[in-house]
N, C-alpha and C positions, 0 to 999 in steps of 0.2 A: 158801666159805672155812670151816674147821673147825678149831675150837680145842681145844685141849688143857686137860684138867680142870686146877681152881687151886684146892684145898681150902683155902689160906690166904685168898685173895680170898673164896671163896665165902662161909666164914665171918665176914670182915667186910660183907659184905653182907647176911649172916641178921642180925646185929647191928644191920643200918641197916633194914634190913625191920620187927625189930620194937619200934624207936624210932620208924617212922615210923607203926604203926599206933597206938602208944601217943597219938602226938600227935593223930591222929582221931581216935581214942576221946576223947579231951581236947574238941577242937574240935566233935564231936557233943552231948557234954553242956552244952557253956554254948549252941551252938544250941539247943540245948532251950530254952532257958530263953525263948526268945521266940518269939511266934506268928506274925508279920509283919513288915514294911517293911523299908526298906533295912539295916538290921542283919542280920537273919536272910539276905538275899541275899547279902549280905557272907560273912557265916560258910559259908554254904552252898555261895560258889563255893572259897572256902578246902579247904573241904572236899572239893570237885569235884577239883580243883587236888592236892592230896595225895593223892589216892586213885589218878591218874594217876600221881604218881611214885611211887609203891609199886610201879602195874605195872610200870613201866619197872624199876625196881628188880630186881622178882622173875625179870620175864626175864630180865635181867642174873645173875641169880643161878643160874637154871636153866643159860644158858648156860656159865656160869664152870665151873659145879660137874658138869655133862655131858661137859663137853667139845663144847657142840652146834654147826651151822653157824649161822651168821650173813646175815641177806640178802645175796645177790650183790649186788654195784656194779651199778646202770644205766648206764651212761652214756647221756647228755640231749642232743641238740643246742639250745643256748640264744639264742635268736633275738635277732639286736642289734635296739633298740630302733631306732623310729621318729621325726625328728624330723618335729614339724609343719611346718615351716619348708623342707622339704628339697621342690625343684620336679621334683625327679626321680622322687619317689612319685605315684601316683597317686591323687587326691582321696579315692577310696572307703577306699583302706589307711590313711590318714590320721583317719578317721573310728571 
């Protein structure tokens, strides 16, 4: 599927792009400030966390402002669940 360039979207997305790295930059400096334990894991998945939708962001950006494709749809066949209970399955699928 291919989209058509959005210079208006795209630039509110450079917009969010670079508030969102503002806020890393934010979230990097008071990690600094500590050398261990669960604080620092804290800030740091935060950070992990942000840094993820930045990309996602900036794809979205690239894509808006290109005009680029988009992954195709898969379509999945989605297997009905199993009940345990049901004497029609047999033992092993069940497991």
């Amino acid at each position: 599927m291919v989209t058509n360039p959005n210079p208006e979207l795209a630039e509110h997305l450079q917009s969010e792009i670079q508030l969102m790295k503002q806020e890393i930059e934010i979230d990097k400096n008071e990690a600094s400030k500590y050398s261990g334990g669960l604080i620092l894991s804290m800030k740091l998945m935060t950070i992990a966390t942000k840094e993820q939708s930045l990309a996602a962001l900036q794809q979205k950006y690239l894509t808006v402002k290109y005009g680029l494709s988009s992954l195709p749809k898969i379509d999945m066949e989605i297997l009905k669940p199993i009940k345990e209970s049901d004497p029609n399955v047999p033992l092993e699928s069940r497991l």
